[in-house]
Backbone as CSV, one residue per row, in Angstrom:
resi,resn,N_x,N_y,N_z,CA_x,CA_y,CA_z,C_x,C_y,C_z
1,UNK,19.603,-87.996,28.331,19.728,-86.743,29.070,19.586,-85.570,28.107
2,UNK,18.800,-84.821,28.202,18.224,-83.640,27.609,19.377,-82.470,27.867
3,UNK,19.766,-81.754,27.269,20.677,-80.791,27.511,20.038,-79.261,27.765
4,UNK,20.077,-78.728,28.837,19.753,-77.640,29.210,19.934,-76.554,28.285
5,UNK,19.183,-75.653,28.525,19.743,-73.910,27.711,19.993,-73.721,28.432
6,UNK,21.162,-72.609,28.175,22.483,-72.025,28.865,22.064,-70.432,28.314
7,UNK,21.323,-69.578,29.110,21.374,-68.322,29.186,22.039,-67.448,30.109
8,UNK,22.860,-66.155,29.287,23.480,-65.183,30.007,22.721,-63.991,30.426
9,UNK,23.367,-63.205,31.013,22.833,-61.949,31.764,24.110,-60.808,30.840
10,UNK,23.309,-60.130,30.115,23.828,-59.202,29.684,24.547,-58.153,29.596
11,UNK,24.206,-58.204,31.515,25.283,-56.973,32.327,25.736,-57.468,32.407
12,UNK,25.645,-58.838,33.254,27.351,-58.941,34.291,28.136,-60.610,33.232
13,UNK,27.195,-61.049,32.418,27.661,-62.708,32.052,27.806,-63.582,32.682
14,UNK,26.780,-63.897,33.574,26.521,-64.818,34.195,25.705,-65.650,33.853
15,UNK,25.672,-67.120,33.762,24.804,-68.000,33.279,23.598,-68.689,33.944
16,UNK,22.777,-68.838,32.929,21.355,-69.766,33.990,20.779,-70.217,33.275
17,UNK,19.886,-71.691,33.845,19.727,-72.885,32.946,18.270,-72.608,32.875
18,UNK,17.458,-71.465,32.930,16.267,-71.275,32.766,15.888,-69.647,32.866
19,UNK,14.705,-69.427,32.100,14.382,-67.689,31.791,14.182,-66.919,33.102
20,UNK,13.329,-68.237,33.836,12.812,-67.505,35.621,13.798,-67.297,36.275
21,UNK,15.315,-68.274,35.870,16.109,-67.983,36.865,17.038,-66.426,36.584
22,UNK,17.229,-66.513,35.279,17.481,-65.159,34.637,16.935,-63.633,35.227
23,UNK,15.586,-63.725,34.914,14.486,-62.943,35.227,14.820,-62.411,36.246
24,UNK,15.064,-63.323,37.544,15.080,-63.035,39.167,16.401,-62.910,39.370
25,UNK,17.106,-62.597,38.352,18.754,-62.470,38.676,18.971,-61.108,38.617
26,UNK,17.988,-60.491,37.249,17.825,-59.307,36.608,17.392,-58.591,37.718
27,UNK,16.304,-58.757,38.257,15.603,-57.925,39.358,15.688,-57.765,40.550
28,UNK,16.750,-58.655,41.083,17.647,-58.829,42.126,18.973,-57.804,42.254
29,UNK,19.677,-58.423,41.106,21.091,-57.801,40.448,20.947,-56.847,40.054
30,UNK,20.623,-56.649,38.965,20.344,-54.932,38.148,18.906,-54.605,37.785
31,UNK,18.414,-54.508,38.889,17.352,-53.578,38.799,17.517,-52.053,38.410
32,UNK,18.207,-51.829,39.179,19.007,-50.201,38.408,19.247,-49.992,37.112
33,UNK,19.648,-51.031,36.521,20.580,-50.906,35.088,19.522,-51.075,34.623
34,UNK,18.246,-51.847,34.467,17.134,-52.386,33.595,16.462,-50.941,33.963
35,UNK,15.931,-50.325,34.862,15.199,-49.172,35.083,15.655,-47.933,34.275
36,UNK,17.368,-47.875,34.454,18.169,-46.488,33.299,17.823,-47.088,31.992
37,UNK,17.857,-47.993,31.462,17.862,-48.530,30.446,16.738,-48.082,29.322
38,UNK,15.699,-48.825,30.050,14.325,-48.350,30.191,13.791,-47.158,29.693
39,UNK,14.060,-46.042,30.719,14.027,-44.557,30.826,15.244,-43.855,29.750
40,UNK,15.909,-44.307,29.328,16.614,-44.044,28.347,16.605,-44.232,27.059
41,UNK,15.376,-45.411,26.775,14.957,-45.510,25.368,13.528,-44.856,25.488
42,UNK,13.021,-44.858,26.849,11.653,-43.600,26.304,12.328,-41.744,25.895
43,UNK,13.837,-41.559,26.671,14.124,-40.344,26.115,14.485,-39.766,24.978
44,UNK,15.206,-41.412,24.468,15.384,-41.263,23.102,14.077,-41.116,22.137
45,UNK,13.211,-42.189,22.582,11.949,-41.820,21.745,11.423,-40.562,21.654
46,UNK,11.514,-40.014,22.920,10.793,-38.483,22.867,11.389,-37.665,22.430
47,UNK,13.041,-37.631,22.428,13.800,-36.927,21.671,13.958,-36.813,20.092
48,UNK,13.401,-38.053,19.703,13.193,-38.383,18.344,11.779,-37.689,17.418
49,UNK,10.872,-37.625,18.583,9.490,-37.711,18.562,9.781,-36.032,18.383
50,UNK,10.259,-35.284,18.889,10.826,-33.791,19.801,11.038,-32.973,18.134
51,UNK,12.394,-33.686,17.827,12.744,-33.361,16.848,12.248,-33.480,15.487
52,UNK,11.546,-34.537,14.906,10.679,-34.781,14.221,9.435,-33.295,14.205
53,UNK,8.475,-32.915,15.297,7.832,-32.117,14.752,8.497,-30.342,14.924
54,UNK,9.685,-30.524,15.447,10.503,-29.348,15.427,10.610,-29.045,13.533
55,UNK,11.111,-30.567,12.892,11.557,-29.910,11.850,10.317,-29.723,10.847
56,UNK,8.845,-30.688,11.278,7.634,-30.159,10.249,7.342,-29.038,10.792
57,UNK,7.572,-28.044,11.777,7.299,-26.744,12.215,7.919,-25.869,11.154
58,UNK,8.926,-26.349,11.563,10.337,-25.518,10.295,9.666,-25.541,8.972
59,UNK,9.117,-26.896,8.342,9.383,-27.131,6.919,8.069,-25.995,6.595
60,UNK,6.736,-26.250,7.362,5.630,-25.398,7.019,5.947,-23.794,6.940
61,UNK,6.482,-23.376,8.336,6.838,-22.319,8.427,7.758,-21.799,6.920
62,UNK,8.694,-21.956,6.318,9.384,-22.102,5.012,8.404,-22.281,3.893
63,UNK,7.295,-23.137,3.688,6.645,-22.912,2.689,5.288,-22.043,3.063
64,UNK,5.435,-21.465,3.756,4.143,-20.247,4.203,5.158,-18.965,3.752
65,UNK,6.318,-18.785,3.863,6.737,-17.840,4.207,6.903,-17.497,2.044
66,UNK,7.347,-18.834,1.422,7.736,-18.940,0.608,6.485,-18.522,-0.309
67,UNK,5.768,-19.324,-0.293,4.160,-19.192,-0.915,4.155,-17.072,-0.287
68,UNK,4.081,-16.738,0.395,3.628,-15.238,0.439,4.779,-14.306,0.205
69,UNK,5.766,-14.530,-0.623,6.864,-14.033,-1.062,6.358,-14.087,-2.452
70,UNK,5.824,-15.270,-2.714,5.098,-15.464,-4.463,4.219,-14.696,-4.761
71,UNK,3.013,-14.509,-3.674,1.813,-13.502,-3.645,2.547,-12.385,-3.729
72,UNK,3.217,-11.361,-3.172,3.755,-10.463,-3.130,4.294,-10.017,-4.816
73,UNK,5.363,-10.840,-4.840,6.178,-10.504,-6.526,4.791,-10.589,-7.496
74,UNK,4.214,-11.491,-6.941,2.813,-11.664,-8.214,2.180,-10.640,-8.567
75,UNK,1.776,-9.970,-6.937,1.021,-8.781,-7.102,1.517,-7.864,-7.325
76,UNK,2.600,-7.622,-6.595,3.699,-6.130,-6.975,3.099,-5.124,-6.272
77,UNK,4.027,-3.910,-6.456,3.643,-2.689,-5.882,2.380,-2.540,-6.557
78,UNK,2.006,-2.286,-7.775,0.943,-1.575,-8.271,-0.397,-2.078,-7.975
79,UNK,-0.060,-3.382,-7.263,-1.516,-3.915,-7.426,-2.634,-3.291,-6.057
80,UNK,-1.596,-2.071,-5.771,-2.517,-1.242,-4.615,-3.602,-0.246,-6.007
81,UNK,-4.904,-0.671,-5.338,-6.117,-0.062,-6.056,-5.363,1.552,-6.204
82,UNK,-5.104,1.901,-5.629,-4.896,3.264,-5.165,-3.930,4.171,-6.169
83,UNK,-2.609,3.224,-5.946,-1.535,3.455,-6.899,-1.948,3.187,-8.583
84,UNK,-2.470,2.267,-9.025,-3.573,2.024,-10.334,-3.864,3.575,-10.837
85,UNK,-4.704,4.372,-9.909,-5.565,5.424,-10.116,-4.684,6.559,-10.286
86,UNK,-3.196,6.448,-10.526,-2.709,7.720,-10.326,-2.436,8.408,-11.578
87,UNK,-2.824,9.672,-11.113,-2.745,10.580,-12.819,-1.863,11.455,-12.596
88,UNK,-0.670,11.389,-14.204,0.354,12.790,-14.231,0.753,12.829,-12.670
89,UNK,0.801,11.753,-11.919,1.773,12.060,-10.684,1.212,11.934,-9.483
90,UNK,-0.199,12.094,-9.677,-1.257,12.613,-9.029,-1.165,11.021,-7.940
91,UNK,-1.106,10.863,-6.697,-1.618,9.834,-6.313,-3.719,10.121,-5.577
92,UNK,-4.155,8.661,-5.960,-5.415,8.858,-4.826,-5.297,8.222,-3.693
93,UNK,-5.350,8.522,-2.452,-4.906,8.221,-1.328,-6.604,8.073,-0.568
94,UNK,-6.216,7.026,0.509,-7.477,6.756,1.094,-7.829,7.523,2.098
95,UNK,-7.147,8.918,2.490,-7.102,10.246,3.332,-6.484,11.041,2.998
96,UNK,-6.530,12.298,3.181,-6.179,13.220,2.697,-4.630,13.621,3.555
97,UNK,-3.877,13.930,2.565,-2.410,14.530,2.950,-1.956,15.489,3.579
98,UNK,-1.933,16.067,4.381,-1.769,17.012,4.880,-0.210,17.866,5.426
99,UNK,0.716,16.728,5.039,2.258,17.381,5.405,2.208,18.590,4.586
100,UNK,1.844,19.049,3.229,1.880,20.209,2.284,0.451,20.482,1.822
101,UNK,0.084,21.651,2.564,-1.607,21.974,2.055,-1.632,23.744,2.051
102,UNK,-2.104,23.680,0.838,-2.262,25.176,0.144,-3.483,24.861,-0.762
103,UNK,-3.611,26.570,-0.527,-4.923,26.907,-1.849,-4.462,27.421,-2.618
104,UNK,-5.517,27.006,-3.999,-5.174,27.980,-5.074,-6.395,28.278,-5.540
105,UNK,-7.170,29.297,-5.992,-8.429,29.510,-6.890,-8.044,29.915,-8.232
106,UNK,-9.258,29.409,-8.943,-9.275,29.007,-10.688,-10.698,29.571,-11.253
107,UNK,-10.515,31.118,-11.840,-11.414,31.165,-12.397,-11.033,30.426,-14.436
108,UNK,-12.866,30.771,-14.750,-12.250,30.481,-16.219,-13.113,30.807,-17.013
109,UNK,-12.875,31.508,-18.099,-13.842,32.434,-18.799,-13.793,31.751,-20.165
110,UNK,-15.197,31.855,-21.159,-15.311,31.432,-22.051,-15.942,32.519,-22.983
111,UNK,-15.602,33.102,-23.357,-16.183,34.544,-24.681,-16.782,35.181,-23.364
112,UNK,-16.245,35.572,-22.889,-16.627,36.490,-21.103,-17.750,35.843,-20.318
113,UNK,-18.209,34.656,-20.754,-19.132,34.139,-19.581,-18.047,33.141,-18.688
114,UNK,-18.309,32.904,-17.598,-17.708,32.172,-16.384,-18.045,30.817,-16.393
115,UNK,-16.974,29.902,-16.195,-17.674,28.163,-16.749,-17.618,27.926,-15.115
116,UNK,-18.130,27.079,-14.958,-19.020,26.697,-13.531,-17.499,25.151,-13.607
117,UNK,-16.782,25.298,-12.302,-16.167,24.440,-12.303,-16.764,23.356,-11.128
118,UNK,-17.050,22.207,-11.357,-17.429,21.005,-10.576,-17.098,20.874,-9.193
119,UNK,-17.753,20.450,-7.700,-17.621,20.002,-7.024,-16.757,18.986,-7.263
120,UNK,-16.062,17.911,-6.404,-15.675,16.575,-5.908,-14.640,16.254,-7.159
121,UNK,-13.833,17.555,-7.649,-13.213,17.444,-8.942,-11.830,16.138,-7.798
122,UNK,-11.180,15.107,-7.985,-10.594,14.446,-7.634,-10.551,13.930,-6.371
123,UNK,-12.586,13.434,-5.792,-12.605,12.574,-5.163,-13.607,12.043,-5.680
124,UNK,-13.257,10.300,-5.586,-13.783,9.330,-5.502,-15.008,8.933,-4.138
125,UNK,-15.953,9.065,-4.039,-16.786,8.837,-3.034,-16.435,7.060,-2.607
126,UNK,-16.064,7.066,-0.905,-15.721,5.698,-0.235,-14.734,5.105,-0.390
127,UNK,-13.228,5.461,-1.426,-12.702,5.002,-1.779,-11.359,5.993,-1.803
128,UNK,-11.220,7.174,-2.521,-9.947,7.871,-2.572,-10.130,9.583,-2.635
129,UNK,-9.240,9.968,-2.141,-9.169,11.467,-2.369,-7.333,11.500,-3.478
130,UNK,-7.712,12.658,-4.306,-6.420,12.536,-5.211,-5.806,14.205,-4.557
131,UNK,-4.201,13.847,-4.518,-3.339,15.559,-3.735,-3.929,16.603,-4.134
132,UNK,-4.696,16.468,-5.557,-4.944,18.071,-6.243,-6.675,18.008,-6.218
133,UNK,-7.581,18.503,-6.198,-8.838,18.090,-5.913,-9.982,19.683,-5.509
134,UNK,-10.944,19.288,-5.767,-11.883,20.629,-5.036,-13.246,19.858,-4.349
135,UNK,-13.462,20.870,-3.397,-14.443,20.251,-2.643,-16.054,20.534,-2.889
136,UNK,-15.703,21.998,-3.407,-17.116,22.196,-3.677,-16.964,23.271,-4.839
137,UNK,-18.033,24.207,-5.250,-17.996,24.431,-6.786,-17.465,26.342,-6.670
138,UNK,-16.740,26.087,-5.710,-16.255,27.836,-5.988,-15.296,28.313,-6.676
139,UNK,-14.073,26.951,-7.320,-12.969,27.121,-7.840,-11.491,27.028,-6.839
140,UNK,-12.216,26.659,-6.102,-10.674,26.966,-4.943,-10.066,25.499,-5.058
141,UNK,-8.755,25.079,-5.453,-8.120,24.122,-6.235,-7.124,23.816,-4.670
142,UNK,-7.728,22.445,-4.173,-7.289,22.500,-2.881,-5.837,21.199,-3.346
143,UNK,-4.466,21.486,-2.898,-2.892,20.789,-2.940,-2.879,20.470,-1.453
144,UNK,-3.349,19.161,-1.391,-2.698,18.191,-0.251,-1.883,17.174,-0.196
145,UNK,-0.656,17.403,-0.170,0.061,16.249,-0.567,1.243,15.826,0.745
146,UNK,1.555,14.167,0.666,2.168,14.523,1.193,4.030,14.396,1.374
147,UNK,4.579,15.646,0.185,5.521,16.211,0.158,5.615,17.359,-0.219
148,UNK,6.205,18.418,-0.413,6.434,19.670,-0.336,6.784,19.592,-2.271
149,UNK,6.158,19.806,-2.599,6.678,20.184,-4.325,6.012,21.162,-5.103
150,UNK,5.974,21.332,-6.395,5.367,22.140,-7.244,4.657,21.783,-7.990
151,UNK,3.191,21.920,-7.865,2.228,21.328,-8.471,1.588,22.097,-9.526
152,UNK,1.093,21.337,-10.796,0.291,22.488,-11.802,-0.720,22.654,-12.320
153,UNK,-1.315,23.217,-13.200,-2.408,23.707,-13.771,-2.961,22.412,-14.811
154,UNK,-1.830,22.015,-15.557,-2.210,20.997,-16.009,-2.348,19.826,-15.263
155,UNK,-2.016,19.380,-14.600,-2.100,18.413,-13.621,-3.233,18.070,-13.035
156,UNK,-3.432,19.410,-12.626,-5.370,19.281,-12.227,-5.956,19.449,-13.161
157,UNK,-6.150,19.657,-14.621,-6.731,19.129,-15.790,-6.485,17.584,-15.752
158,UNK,-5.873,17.325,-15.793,-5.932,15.870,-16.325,-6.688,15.084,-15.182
159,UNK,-6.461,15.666,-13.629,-7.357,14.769,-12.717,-8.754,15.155,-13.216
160,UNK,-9.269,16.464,-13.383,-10.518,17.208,-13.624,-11.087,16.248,-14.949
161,UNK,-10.222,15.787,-16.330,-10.802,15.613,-17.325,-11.029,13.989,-16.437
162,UNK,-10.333,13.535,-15.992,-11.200,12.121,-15.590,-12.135,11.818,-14.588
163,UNK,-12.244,13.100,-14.217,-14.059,13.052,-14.024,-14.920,13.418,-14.832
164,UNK,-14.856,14.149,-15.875,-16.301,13.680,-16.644,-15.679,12.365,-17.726
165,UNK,-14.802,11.998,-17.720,-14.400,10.301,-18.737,-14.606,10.463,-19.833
166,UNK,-14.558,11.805,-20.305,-14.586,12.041,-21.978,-13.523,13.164,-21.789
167,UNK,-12.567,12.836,-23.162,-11.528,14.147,-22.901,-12.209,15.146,-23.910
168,UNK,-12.918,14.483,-25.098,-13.451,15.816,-25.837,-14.394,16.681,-25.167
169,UNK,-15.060,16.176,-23.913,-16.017,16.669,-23.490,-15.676,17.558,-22.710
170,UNK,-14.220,17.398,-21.959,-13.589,18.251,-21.459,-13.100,19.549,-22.588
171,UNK,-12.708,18.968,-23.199,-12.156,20.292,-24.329,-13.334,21.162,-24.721
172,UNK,-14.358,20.918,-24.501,-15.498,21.500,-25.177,-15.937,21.900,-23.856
173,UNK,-15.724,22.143,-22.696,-16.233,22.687,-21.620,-15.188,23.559,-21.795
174,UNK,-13.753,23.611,-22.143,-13.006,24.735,-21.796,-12.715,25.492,-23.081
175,UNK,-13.610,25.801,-24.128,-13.099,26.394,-25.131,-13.024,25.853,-26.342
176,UNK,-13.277,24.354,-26.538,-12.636,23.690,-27.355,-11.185,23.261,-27.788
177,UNK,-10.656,23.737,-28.784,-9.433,23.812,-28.980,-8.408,25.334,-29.013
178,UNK,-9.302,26.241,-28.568,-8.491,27.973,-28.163,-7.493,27.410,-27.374
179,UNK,-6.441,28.438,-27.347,-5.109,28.285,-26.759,-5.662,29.855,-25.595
180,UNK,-5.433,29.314,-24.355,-6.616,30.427,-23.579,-4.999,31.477,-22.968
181,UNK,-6.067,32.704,-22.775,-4.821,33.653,-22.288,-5.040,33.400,-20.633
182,UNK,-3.640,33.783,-20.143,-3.159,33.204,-18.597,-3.305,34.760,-17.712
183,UNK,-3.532,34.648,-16.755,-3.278,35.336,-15.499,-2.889,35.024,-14.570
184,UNK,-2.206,35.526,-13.454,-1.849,34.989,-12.787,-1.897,36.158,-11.629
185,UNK,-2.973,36.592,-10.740,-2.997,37.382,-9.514,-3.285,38.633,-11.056
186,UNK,-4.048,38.388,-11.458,-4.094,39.927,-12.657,-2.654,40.212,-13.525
187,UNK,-2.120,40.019,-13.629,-1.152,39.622,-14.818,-0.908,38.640,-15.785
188,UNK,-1.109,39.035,-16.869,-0.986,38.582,-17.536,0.835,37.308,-17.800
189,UNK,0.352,35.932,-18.305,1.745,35.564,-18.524,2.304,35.062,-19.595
190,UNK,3.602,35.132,-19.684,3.898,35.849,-21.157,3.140,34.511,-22.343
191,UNK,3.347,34.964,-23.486,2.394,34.161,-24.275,3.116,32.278,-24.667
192,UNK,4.298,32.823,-24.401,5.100,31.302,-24.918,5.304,30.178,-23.754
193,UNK,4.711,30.972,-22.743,4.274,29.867,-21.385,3.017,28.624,-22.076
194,UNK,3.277,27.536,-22.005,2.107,26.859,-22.147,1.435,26.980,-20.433
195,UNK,0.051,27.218,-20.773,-1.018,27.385,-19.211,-1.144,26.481,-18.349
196,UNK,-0.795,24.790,-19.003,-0.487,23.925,-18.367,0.733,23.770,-17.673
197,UNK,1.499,24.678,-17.279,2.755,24.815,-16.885,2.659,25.638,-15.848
198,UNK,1.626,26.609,-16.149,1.174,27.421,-14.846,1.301,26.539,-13.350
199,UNK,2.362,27.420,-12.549,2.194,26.662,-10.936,1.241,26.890,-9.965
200,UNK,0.764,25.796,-8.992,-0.061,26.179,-8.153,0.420,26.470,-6.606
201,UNK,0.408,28.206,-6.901,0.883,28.415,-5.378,0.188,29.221,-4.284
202,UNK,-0.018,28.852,-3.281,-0.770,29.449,-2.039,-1.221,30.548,-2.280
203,UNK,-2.439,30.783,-2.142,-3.192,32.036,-2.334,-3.629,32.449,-3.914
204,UNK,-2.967,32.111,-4.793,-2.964,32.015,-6.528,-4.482,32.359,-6.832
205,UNK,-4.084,33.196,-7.470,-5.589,33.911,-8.475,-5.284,33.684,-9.502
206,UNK,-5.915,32.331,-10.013,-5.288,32.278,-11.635,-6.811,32.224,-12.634
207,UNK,-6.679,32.634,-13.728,-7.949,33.334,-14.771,-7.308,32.059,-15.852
208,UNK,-8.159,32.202,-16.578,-8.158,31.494,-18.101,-8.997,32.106,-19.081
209,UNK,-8.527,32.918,-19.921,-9.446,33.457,-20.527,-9.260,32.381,-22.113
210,UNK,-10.534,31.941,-22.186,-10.560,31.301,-24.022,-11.455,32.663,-24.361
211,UNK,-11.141,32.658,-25.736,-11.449,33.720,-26.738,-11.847,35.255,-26.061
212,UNK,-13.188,35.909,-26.217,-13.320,37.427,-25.795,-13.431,37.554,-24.096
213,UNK,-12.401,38.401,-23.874,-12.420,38.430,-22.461,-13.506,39.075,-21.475
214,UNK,-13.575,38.758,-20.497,-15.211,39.420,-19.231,-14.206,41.054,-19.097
215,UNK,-15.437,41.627,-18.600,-15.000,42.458,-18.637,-13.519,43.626,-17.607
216,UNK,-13.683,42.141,-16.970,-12.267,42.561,-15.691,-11.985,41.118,-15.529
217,UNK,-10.763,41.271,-14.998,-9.732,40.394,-14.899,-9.921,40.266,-13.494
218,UNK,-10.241,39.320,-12.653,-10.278,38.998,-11.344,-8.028,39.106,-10.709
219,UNK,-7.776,39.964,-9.656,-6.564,40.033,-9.738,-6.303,39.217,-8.270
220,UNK,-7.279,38.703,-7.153,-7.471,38.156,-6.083,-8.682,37.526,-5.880
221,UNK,-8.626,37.055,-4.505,-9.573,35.458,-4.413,-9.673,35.938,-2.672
222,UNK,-10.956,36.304,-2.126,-10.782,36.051,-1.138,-11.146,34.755,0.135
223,UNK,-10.407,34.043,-0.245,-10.109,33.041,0.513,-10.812,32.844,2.027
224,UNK,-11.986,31.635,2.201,-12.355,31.800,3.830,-11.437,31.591,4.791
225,UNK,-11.696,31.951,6.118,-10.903,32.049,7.084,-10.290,30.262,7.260
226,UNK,-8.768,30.278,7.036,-8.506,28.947,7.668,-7.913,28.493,6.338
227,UNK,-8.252,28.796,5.068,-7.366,28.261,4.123,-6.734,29.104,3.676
């Protein structure tokens, strides 16, 4: 005599001497319980499945964020083209400023002849305009900036000498090395002023005389309508 297998039922422990009889006990008896069962290890799977790309969302998101925190410190503030270009204070900006805008005109005399001051003195064509700058060749020294401060004479030298990219060449357009006498609206200012200190303020008639002076002192600028 062969001895039977003796299988149980897992819900309830009931025994049976064969798998079919099992089977049809299951699907009889707990069909319910085998169906939750079921549906409860696909929720777990999906819950598993759920969470899993929740946290590679997370992990990428964290090294994107991390990686362009690196770019940033790498590059730094300065690595704006713009900020690079700035002279004695001067920023070049990719439009022009306009919260603080005044004129000033700049003549400048050399043994009494008149030196021809440059168009596009502190702009860059396609690329930047700098706060202190002229547009075209009449001397009128245009301050667009944008904050309210006190801007100077030297200041727009130093933007002016880096447009022609030679500083001797600049010195030799203004005199050479003469220490030039100041005006300011036809007055003279006093001699222990350095000229680079001279301020640039709205409406300003300022002269430079290097060595023998023209024969008058310009004491105003008349300014076109609108500046």
């Amino acid at each position: 005599m062969v001895d039977k297998k003796i299988l149980s039922c897992d819900v309830c422990g009931k025994s049976f001497d064969s798998t079919n009889a099992l089977e049809k006990h299951m699907e009889l008896a707990h069909k319910d319980t085998r169906m939750a069962k079921s549906i409860g290890k696909q929720k777990t799977s999906s819950f598993i499945h759920s969470k899993k790309l929740i946290i590679a969302v997370i992990i990428g998101v964290l090294i994107a964020f991390s990686a362009g925190l690196g770019v940033y410190y790498t590059m730094g503030i300065n690595s704006n083209p713009q900020n690079s270009l700035t002279i004695g204070g001067i920023e070049c900006n990719s439009m022009e400023q306009l919260q603080y805008h005044i004129h000033a005109h700049l003549d400048v005399y050399v043994n009494g002849h008149q030196i021809y001051i440059p168009p596009q003195i502190g702009i860059i064509d396609d690329k930047c305009i700098y706060w202190l700058h002229t547009h075209d060749s009449t001397g009128i020294i245009h301050i667009e900036s944008p904050i309210k401060k006190d801007y100077t004479l030297g200041q727009f030298f130093q933007v002016w000498r880096s447009k022609l990219g030679n500083s001797s060449s600049f010195e030799e357009v203004l005199g050479g090395k003469q220490v030039p006498t100041v005006y300011v609206n036809g007055t003279k200012v006093p001699n222990n002023m350095n000229y680079k200190d001279v301020k640039l303020k709205a409406h300003d008639e300022i002269a430079l005389v290097y060595g023998t002076p023209p024969k008058s002192i310009p004491s105003n600028y008349s300014f076109p309508e609108g500046l």
